[in-house]
C-alpha positions as CSV (number, residue, x, y, z in Angstrom):
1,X,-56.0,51.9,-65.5
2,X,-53.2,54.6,-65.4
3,X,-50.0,54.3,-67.1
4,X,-46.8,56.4,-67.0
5,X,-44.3,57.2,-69.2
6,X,-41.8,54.6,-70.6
7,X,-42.1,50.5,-71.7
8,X,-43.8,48.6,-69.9
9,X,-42.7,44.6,-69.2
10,X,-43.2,41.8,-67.4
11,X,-41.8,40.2,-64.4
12,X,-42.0,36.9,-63.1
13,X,-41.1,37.3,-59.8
14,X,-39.5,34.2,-58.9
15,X,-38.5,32.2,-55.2
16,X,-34.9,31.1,-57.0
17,X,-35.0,33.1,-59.9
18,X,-36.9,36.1,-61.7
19,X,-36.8,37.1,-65.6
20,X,-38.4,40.5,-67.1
21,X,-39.4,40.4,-70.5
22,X,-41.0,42.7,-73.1
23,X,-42.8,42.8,-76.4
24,X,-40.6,44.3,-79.4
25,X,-41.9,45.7,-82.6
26,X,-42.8,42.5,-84.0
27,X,-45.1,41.4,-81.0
28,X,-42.4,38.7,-80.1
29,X,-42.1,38.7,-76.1
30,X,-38.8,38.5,-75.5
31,X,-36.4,37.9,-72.5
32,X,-33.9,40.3,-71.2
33,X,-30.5,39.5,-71.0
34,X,-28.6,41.4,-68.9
35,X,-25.1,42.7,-69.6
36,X,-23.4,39.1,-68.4
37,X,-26.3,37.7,-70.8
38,X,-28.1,36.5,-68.2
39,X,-31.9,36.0,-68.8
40,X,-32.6,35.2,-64.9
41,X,-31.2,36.9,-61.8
42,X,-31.2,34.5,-58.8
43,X,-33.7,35.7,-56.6
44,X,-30.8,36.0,-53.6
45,X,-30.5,38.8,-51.5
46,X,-26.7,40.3,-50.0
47,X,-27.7,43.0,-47.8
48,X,-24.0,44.2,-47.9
49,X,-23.1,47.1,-45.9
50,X,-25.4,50.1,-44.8
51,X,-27.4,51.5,-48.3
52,X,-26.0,49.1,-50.7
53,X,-27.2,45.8,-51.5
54,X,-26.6,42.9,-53.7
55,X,-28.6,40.9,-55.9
56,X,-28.0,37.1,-56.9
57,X,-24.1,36.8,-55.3
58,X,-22.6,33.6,-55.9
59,X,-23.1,31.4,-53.0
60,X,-19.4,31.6,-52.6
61,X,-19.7,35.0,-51.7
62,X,-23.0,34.7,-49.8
63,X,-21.4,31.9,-47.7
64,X,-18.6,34.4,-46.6
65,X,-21.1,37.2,-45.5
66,X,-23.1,37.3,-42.1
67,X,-25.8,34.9,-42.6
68,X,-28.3,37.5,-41.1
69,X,-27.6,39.2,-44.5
70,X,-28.5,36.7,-47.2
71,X,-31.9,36.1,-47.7
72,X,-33.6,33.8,-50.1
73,X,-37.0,32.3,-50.6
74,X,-38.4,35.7,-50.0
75,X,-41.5,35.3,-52.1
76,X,-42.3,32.6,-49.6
77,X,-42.9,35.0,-46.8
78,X,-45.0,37.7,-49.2
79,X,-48.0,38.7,-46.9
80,X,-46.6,37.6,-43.4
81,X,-47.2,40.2,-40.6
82,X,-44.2,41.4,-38.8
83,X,-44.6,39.2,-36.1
84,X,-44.0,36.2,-38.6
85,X,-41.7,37.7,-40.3
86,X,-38.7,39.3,-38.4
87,X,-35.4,41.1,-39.8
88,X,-33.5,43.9,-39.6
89,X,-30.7,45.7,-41.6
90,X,-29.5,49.0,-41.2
91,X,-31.2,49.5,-37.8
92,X,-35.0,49.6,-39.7
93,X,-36.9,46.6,-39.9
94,X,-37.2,45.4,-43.5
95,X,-40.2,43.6,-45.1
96,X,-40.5,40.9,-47.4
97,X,-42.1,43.2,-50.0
98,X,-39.1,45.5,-49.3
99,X,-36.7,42.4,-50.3
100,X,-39.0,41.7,-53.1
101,X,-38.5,45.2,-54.1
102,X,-34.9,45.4,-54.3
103,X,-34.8,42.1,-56.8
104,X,-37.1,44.3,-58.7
105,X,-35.3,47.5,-58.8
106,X,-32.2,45.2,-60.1
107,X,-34.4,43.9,-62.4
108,X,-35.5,47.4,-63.7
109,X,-31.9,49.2,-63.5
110,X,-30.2,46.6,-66.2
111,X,-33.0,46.3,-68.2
112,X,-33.4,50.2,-68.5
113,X,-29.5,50.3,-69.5
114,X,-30.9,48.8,-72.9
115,X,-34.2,49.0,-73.3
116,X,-34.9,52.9,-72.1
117,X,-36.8,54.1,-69.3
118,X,-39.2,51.9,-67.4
119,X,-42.5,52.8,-66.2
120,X,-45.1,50.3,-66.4
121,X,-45.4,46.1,-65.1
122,X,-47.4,43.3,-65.1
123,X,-45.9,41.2,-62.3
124,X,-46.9,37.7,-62.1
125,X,-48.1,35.4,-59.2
126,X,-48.8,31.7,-58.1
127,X,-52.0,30.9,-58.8
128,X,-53.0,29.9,-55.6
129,X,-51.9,33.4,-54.2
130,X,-54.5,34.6,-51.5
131,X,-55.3,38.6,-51.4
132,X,-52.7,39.2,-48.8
133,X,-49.8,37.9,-50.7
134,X,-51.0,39.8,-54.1
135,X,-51.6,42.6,-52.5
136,X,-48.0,42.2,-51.2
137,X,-46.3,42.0,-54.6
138,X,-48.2,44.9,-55.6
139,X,-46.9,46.5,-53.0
140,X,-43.2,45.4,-53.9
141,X,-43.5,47.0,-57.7
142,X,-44.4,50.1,-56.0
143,X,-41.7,50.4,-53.9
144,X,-39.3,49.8,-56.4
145,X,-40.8,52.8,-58.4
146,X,-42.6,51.1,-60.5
147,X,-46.2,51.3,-61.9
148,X,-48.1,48.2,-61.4
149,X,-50.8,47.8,-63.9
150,X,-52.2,44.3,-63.4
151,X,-50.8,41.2,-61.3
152,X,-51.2,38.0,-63.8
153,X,-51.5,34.4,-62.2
154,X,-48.0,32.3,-64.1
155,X,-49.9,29.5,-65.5
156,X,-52.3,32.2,-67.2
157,X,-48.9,33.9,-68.3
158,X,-47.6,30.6,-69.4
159,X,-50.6,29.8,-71.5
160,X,-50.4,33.2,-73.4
161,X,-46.4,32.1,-74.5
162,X,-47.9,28.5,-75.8
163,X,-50.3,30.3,-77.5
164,X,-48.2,32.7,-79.2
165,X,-45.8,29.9,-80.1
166,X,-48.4,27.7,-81.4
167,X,-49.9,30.7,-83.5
168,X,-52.4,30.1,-81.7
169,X,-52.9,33.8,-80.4
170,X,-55.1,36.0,-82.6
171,X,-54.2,33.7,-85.3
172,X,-55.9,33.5,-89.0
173,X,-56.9,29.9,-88.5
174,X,-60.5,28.7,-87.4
175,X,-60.9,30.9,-84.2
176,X,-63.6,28.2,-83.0
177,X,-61.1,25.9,-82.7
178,X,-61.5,24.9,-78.6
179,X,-58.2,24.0,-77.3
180,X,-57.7,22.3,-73.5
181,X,-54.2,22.6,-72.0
182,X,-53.1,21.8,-68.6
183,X,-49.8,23.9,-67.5
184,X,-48.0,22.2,-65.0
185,X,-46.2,24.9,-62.9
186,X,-43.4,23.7,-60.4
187,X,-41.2,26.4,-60.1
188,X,-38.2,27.0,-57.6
189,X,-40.6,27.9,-54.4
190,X,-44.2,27.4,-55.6
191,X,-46.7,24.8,-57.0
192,X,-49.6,25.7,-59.7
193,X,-51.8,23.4,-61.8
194,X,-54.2,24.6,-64.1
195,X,-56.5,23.9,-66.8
196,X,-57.0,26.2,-69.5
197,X,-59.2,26.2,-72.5
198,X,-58.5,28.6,-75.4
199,X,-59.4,29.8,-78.8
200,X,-57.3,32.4,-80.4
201,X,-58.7,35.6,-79.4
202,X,-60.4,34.3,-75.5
203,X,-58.3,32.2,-72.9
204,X,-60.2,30.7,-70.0
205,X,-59.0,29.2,-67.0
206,X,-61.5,26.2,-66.3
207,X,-60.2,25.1,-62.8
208,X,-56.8,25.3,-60.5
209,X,-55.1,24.7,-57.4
210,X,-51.3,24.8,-56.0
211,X,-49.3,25.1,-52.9
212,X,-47.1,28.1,-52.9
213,X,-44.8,25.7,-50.2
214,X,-44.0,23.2,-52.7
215,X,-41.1,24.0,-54.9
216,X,-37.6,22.4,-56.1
217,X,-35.7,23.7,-53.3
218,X,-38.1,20.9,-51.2
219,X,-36.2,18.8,-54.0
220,X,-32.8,20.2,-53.3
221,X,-33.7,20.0,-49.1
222,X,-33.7,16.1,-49.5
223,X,-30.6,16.0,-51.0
224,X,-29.0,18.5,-48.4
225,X,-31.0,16.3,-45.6
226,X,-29.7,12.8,-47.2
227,X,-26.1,14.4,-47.5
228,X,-26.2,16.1,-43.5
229,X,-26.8,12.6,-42.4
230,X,-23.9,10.7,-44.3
231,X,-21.9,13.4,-43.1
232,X,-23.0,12.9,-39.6
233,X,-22.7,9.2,-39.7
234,X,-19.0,9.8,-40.8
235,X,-17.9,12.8,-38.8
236,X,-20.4,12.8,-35.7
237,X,-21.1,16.4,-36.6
238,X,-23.8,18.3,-37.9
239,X,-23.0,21.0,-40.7
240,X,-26.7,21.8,-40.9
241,X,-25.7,24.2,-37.6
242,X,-23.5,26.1,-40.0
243,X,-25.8,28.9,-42.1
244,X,-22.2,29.6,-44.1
245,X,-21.5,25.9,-44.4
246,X,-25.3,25.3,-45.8
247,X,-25.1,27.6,-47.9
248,X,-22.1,26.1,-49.9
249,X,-23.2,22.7,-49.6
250,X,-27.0,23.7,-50.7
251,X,-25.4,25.2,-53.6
252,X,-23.4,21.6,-54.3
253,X,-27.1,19.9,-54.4
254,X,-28.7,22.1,-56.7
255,X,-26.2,21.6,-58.9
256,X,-26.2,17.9,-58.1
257,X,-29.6,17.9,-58.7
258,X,-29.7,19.3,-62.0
259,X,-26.6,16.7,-63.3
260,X,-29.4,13.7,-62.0
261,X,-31.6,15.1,-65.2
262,X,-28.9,14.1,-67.7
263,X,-26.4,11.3,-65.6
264,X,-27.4,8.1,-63.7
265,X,-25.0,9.2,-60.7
266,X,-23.3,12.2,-59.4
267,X,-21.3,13.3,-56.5
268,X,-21.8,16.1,-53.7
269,X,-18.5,17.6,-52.2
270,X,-19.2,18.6,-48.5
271,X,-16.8,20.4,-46.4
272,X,-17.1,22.0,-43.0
273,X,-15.6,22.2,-39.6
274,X,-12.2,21.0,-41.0
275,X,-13.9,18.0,-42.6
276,X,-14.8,16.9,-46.1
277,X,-16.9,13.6,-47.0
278,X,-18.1,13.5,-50.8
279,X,-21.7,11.5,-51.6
280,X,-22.6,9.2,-54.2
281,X,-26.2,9.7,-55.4
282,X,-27.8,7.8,-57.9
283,X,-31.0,8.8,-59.8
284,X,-32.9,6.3,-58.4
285,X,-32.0,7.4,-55.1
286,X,-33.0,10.9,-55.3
287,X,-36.1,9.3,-56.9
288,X,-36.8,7.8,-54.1
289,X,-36.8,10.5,-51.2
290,X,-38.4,12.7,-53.4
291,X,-41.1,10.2,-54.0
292,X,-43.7,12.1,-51.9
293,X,-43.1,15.7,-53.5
294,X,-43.7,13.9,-57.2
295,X,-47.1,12.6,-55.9
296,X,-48.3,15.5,-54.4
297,X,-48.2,17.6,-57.7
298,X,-49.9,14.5,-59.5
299,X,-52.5,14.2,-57.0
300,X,-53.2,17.9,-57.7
301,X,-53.2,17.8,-61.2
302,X,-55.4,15.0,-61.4
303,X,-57.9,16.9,-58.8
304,X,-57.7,20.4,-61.2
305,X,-58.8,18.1,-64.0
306,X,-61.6,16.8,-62.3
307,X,-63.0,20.1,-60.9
308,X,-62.9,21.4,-64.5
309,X,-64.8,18.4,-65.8
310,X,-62.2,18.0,-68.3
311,X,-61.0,14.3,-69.2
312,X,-57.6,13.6,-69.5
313,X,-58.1,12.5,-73.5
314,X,-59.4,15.9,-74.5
315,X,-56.2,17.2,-73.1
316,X,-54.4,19.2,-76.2
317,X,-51.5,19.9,-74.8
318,X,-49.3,19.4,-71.7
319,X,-47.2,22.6,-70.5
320,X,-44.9,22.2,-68.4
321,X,-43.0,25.6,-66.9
322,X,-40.9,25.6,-64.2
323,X,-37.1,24.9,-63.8
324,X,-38.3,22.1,-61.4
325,X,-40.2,21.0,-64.4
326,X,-38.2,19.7,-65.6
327,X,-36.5,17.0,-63.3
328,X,-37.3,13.3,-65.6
329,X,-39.2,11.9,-62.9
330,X,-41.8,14.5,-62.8
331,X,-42.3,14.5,-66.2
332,X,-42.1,10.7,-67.0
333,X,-45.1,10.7,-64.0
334,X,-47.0,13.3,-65.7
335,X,-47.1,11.3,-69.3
336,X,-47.8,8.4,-67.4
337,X,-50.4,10.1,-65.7
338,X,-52.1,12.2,-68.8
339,X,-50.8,10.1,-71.7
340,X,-49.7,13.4,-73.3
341,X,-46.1,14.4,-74.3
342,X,-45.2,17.9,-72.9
343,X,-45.2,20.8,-75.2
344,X,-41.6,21.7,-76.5
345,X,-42.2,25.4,-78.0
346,X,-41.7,27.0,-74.6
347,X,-38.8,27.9,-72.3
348,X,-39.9,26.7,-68.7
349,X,-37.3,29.3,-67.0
350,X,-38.8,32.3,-69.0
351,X,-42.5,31.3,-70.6
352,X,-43.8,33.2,-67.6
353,X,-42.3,36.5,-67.8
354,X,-43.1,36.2,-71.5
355,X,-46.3,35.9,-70.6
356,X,-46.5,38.7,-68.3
357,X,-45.3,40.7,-71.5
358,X,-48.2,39.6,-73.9
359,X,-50.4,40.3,-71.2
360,X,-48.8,43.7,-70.7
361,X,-49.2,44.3,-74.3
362,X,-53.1,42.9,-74.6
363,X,-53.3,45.9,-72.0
364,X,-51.6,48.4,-73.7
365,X,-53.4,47.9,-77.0
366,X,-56.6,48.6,-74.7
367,X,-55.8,50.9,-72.8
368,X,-52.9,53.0,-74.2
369,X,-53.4,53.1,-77.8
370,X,-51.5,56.3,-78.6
371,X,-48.1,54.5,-77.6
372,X,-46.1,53.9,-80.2
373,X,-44.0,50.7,-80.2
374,X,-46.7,48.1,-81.4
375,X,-48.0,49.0,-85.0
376,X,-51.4,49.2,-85.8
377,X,-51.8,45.7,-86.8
378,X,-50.6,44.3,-84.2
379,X,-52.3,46.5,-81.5
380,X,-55.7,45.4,-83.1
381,X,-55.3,41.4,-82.5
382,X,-53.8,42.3,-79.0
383,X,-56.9,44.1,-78.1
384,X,-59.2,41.4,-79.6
385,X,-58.0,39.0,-76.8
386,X,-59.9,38.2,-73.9
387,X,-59.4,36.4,-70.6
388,X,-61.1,34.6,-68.0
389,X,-60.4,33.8,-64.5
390,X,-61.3,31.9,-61.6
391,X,-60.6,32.2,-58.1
392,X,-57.9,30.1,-56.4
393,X,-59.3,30.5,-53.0
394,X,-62.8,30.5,-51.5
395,X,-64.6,34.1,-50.0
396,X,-66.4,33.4,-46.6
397,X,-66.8,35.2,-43.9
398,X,-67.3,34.2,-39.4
399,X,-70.6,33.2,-39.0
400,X,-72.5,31.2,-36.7
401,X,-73.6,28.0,-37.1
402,X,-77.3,28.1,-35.5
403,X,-77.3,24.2,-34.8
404,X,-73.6,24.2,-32.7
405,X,-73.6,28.2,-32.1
406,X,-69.9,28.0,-32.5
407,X,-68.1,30.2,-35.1
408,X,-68.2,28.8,-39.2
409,X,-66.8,29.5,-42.1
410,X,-69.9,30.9,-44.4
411,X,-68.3,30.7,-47.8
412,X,-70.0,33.2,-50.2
413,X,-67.4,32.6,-53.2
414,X,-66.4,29.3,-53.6
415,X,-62.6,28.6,-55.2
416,X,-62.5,28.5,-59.0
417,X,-66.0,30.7,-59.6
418,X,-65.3,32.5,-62.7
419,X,-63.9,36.3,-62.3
420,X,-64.9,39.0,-62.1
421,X,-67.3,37.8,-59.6
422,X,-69.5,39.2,-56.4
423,X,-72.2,37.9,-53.7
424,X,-74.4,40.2,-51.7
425,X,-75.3,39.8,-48.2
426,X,-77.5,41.7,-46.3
427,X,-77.1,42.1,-42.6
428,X,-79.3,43.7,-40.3
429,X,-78.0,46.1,-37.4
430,X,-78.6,44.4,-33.4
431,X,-79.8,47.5,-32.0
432,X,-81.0,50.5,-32.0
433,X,-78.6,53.2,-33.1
434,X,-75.9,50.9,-34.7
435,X,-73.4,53.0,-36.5
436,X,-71.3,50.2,-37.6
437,X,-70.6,46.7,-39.1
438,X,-68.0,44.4,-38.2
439,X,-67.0,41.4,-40.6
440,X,-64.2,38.9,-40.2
441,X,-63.3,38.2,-43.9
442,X,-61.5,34.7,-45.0
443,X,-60.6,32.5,-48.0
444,X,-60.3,29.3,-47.6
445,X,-63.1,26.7,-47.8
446,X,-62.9,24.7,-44.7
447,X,-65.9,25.1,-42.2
448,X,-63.4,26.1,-39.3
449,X,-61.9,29.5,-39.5
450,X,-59.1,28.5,-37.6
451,X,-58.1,26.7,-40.7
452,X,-58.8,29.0,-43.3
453,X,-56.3,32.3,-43.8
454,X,-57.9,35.5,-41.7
455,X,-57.4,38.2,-44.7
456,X,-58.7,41.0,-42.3
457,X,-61.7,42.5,-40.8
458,X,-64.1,44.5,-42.8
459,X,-65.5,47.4,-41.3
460,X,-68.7,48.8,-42.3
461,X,-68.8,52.5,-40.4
462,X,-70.8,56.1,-40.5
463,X,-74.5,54.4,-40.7
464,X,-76.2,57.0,-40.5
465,X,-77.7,58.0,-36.8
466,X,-80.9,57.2,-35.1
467,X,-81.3,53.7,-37.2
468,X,-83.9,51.1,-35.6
469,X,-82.7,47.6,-34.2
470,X,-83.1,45.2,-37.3
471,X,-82.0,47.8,-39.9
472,X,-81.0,46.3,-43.5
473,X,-77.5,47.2,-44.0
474,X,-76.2,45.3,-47.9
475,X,-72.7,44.2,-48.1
476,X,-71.5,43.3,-51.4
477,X,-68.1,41.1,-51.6
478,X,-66.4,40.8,-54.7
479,X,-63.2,39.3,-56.5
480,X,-61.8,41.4,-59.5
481,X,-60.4,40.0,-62.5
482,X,-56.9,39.7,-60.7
483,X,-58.2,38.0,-57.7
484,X,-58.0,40.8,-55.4
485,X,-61.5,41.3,-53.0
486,X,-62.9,44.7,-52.4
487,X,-66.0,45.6,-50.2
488,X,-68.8,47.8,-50.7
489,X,-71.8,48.4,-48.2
490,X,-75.3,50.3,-48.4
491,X,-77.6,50.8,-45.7
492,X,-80.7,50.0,-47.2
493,X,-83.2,52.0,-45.8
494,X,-82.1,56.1,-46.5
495,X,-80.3,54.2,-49.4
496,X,-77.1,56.0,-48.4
497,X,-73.7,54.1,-49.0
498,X,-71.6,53.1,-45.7
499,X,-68.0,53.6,-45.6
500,X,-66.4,50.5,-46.0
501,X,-62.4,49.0,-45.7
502,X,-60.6,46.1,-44.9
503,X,-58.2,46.4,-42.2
504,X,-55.8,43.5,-43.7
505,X,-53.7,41.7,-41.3
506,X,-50.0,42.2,-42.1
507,X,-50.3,44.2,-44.8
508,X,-48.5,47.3,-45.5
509,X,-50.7,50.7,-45.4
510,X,-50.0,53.6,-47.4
511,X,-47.6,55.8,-45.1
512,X,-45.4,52.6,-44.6
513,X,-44.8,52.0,-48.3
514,X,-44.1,55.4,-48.9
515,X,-41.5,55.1,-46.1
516,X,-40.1,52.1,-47.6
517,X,-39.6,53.6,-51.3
518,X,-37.8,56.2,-49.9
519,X,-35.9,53.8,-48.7
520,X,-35.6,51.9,-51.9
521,X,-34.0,54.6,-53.6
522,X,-31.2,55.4,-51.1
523,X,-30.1,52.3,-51.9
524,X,-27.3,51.0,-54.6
525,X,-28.0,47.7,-55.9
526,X,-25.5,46.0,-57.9
């Protein structure tokens, strides 16, 4: 693990919002506030005018611009190929990690204005990430200039903030002490549930699952849907045509939709075309054609707690992080559901950055002990903690099924197998003279690969020449610590090691991210 000079932070890189965050002297993670004492940026894209861009723009604004140059939801798109994802600015075709990599530079250029120069991240994920889309937002920090050190799953991240508000992390009280906590992740664009058992100095994740499509702007796209069809009703016309008229009118149900957490009823002004029409919406209302979204992130929670063969009762603690969180139904479900009241020592907007920041520390203390910023006390219980992982998605490859001879899913890593983790498979070469090894490599646990995600194909080449048919060529598969896969390969019988990569399908290769943070730096974001 290389670092470079300056701080390093964390970054919860958010769908609606994103927060960086960084340990000061006293080992209290803290939130950055930017000059406007902001501690989130809106995760909202203005791709102005040629080499200057804009980051979180009031929708105001954004609804006055080209609607080809606002972009939101970007972290939803992390690890498409350019055929799904299209879009160009500037005459170049832009990437999501190049999007995502603007909100980051924003993110590093105010911080930097206080806290000095910036060289060093941990950047945090959904759980239920696959490679591609990690591999993407590792690709994002490094176009922005900075120096990714480690990728961190949020609900991990969110556990480290309970546990450092609970004094629970590297604590002097019984370190047996076995705590279970389930953190409840609904966040603007993305789903997580996990369950976590911890003692103060080792933090294990038991069990998850997620859906990185599931988010409170699906809570905030009822409301705009209920509202399009009112105004239809009345006015015969669609605004939902309009990108600059959605974009106000979106705005007016996010706001709606947080004034339902604290009133019984609010109203959503909607103008377009000439026309206006305002909407009543009760609580119960919203309630009710949200129904569906509730019950999907009960049904998963209640699945993550039987996978990790923990009962609700020995729950400690319920966390809840999130700005969608927070919405009463979802919680009232969730203490109906688990019987336990949610934790109240943690900020859901900003528990995950502060996470990413512990976890930046614990690796600092490791691995960088001649830094100065932590003292010596604290740099010892930072390095005392350890972590565990699991795997969110399963490791199988396209094999055979001898019984149908039609093309299977072979899982060799099923989801949530404790990390690091690896499985060897030995192949053996169809004829004579086989120089290489072709594997189709997926993650996902259903027996049809059509259904599972394709992460790329694996290439085992330079076998050595002159090999029989029904050579023994070992391929080893493994998941590291942060969920990414690497392959190794050996042909057995010289004992010589294969060259081995995966070709991953949409991802960026070297020479295009170099192009891209050349880009980066051309351009002025404000």
């Amino acid at each position: 693990m290389k670092f470079k000079d300056g701080r390093t932070v964390g970054i919860d890189l958010g769908t609606t919002f994103s927060t960086l965050a960084y340990l000061d002297e006293e080992g209290a993670p803290i939130p950055f506030a930017n000059e406007d004492g902001d501690q989130e940026i809106p995760s909202l894209v203005l791709l102005a005018d040629s080499g200057h861009v804009v980051i979180g723009p009031n929708r105001m604004r954004a609804a006055m611009e080209d609607p080809s140059h606002v972009v939101e939801r970007i972290k939803r798109h992390m690890g498409e190929t350019e055929e799904e994802y299209k879009k160009t600015f500037d005459g170049r075709e832009i990437t999501p990690e190049f999007l995502s990599a603007l909100i980051l530079k924003k993110l590093k250029q105010d911080a930097e204005k206080q806290l000095g120069k910036i060289g060093n991240a941990v950047i945090t994920v959904p759980y239920y990430f696959n490679d591609l889309r990690r591999k993407a937002t590792q690709d994002a920090g490094k176009i922005a200039g900075i120096n990714v050190i480690d990728i961190i799953n949020e609900p991990t991240a969110a556990t480290l903030t309970y546990a450092w508000k609970d004094n629970a992390l590297g604590g002097s009280s019984d370190a047996e002490r076995q705590r279970y906590a389930l953190v409840y992740d609904l966040g603007g664009g993305t789903f997580d549930v996990t369950v976590v058992s911890c003692t103060e100095s080792h933090f294990r994740v038991l069990a998850t699952d997620g859906d990185v499509m599931l988010g409170g702007v699906d809570w905030s796209d009822r409301l705009l849907d209920h509202v399009a069809d009112q105004f239809q009703q009345e006015h015969d016309v669609d605004f939902r045509t309009s990108a600059a008229s959605v974009q106000m009118i979106r705005y007016e149900c996010d706001q709606a939709k947080i004034r339902l957490s604290e009133s019984a009823e609010t109203e959503i002004a909607c103008r377009h075309a000439g026309k206006s029409l305002t909407v009543s919406v009760t609580r119960n209302q919203f309630e009710d054609m949200t129904a569906d979204l509730t019950q999907r992130t009960i049904d998963t929670a209640q699945g993550v707690l039987e996978q990790a063969k923990v009962s609700a009762d020995r729950l400690d603690c319920l966390v809840m992080v999130g700005g969608s969180s927070q919405i009463p139904v979802v919680q009232n479900r969730l203490v109906e559901a688990f019987g336990k009241t949610p934790f109240e020592g943690v900020s859901p907007f900003t528990a995950v950055a502060q996470g990413a920041a512990i976890h930046a520390a614990i690796l600092e203390a490791k691995h960088r002990p001649e830094q100065t910023i932590m003292g010596e006390g604290l740099r010892k219980m930072l390095s005392s903690v350890r972590q565990t992982n699991v795997n969110s998605h399963g490791l199988g490859i396209v094999a055979r099924n001898p019984k149908t001879d039609k093309p299977c899913n072979y899982v060799m890593i099923p989801r949530n197998t404790k990390l690091p983790a690896e499985k060897t498979q030995k192949f053996k070469t169809n004829k004579a003279g086989q120089r290489r090894v072709h594997v189709k490599v997926l993650q996902g646990e259903a027996p049809d690969p059509a259904a599972c995600v394709q992460i790329g194909d694996c290439r085992v080449t330079d076998l050595p020449e002159n090999l029989p048919q029904g050579s023994p060529v070992q391929v080893v598969y493994r998941f590291d610590e942060s969920g990414r896969i690497s392959v190794e390969a050996e042909e057995k019988t010289g004992g010589r090691s294969a060259k081995t990569e995966i070709d991953r399908h949409g991802a960026l290769d070297e020479a295009k991210i170099d192009v891209l943070s050349d880009l980066a730096r051309t351009y002025r974001v404000e």
